[in-house]
Residue frames as qw, qx, qy, qz and C-alpha x, y, z in Angstrom:
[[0.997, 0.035, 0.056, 0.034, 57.34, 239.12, 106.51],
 [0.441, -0.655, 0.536, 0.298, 60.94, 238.43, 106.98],
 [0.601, 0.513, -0.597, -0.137, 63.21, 237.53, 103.48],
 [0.991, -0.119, 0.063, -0.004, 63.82, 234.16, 103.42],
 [0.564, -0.686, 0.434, 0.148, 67.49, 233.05, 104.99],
 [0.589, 0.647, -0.453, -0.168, 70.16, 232.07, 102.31],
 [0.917, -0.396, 0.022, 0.044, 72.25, 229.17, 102.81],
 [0.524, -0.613, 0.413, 0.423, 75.80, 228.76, 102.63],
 [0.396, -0.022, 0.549, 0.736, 76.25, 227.87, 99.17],
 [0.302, 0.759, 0.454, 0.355, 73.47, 230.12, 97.70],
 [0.047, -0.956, 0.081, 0.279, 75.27, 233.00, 99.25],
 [0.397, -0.342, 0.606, 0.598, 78.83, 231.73, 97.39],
 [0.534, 0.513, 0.652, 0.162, 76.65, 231.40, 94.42],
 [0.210, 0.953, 0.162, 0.145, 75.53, 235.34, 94.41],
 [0.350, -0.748, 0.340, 0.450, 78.97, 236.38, 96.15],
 [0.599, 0.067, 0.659, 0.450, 80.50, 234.37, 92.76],
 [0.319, 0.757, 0.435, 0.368, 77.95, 235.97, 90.41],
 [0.048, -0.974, -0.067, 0.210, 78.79, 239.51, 91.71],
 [0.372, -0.688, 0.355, 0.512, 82.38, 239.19, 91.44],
 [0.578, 0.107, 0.624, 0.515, 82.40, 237.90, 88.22],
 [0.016, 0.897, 0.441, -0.004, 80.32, 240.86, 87.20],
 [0.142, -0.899, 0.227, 0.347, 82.59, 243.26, 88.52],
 [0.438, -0.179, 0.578, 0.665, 85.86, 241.29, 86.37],
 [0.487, 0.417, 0.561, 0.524, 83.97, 241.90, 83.52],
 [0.072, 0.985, 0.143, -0.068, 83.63, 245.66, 83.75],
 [0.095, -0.813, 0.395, 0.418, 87.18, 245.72, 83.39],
 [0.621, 0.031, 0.553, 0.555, 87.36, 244.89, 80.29],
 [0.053, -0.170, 0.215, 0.960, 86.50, 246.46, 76.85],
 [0.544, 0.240, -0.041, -0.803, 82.70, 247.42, 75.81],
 [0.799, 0.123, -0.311, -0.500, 82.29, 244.70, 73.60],
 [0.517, 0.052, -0.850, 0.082, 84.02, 241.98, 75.19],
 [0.130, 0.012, 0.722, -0.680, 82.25, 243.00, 78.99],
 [0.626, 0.102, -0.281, -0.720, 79.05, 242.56, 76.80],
 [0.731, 0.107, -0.543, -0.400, 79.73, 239.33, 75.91],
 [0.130, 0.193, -0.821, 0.521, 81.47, 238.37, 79.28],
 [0.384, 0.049, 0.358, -0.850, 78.62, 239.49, 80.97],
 [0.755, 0.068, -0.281, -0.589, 75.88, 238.08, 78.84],
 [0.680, -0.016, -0.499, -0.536, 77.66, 234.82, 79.20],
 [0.109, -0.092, 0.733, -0.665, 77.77, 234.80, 83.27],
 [0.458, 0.042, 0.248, -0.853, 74.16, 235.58, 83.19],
 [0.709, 0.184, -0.518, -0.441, 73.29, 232.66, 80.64],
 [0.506, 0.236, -0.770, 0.310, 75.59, 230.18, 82.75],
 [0.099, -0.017, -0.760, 0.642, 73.90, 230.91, 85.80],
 [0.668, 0.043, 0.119, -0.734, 70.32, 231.02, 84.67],
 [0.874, 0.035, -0.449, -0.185, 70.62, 227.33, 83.12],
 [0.456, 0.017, -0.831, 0.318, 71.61, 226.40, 86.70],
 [0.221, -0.277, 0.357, -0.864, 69.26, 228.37, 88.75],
 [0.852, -0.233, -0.240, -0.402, 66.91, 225.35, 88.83],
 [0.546, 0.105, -0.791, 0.255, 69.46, 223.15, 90.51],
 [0.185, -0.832, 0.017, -0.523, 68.72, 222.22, 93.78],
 [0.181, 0.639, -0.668, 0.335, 71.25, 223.01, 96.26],
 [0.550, -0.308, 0.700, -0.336, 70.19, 220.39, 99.12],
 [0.807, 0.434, 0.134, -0.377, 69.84, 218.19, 96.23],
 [0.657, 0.705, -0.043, 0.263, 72.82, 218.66, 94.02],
 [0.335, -0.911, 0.169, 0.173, 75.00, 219.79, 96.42],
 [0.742, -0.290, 0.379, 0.471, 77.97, 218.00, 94.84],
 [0.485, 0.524, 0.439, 0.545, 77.46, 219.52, 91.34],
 [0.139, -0.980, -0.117, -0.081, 76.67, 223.10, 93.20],
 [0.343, -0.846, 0.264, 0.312, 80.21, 223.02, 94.35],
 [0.574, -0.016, 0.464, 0.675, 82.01, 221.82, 91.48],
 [0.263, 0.820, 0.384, 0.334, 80.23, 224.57, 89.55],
 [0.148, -0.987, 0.054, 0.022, 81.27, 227.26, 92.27],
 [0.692, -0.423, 0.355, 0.466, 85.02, 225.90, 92.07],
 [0.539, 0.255, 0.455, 0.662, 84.82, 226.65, 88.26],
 [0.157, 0.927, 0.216, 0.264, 83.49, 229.64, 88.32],
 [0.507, -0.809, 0.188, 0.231, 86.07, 230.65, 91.00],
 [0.675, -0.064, 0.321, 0.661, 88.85, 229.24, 88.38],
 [0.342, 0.673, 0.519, 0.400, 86.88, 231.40, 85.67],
 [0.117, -0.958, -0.182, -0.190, 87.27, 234.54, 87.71],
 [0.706, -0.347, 0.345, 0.512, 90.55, 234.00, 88.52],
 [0.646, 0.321, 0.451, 0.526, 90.96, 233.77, 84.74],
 [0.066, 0.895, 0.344, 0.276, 88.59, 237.24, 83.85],
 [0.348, -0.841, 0.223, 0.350, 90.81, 239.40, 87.01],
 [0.593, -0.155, 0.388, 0.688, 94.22, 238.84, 84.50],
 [0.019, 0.645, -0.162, -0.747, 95.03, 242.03, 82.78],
 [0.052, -0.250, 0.812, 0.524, 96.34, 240.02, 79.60],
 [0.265, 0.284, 0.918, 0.082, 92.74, 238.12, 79.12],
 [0.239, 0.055, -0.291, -0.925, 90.25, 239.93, 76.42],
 [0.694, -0.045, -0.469, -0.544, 87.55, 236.93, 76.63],
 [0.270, -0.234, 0.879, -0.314, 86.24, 234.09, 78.22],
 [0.582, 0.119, -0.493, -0.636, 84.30, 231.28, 77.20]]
């Protein structure tokens, strides 16, 4: 059986989640903890949306996460919330 075909914004979704992932390895131990933990939180209490549904809330979400990783890539930042 062939995997089922992503669309366009569930592939920005996971492209989003990954990178944000990666910012948070550069930080330190306990803040890439909590970084980390709270990507994973933030994007399980949306994982019900759905995207041919919602489509308007799907991209303001992916615009903030894009600010949010922006934020996480700056040397100077220790946290995010």
């Amino acid at each position: 059986m062939a995997p089922a075909r992503l669309s366009g914004l569930a592939k920005q979704v996971l492209s989003l989640h990954r990178s944000l992932l990666r910012a948070a390895r550069s930080k330190d131990a306990t803040a890439r903890a909590a970084i980390s933990r709270q990507i994973r939180d933030d994007f399980e209490r949306h994982a019900r949306l759905d995207p041919m549904k919602d489509v308007l809330l799907v991209e303001h979400l992916i615009r903030a996460g894009n600010k949010k990783l922006a934020m996480l890539r700056d040397p100077n930042v220790v946290g995010a919330r």
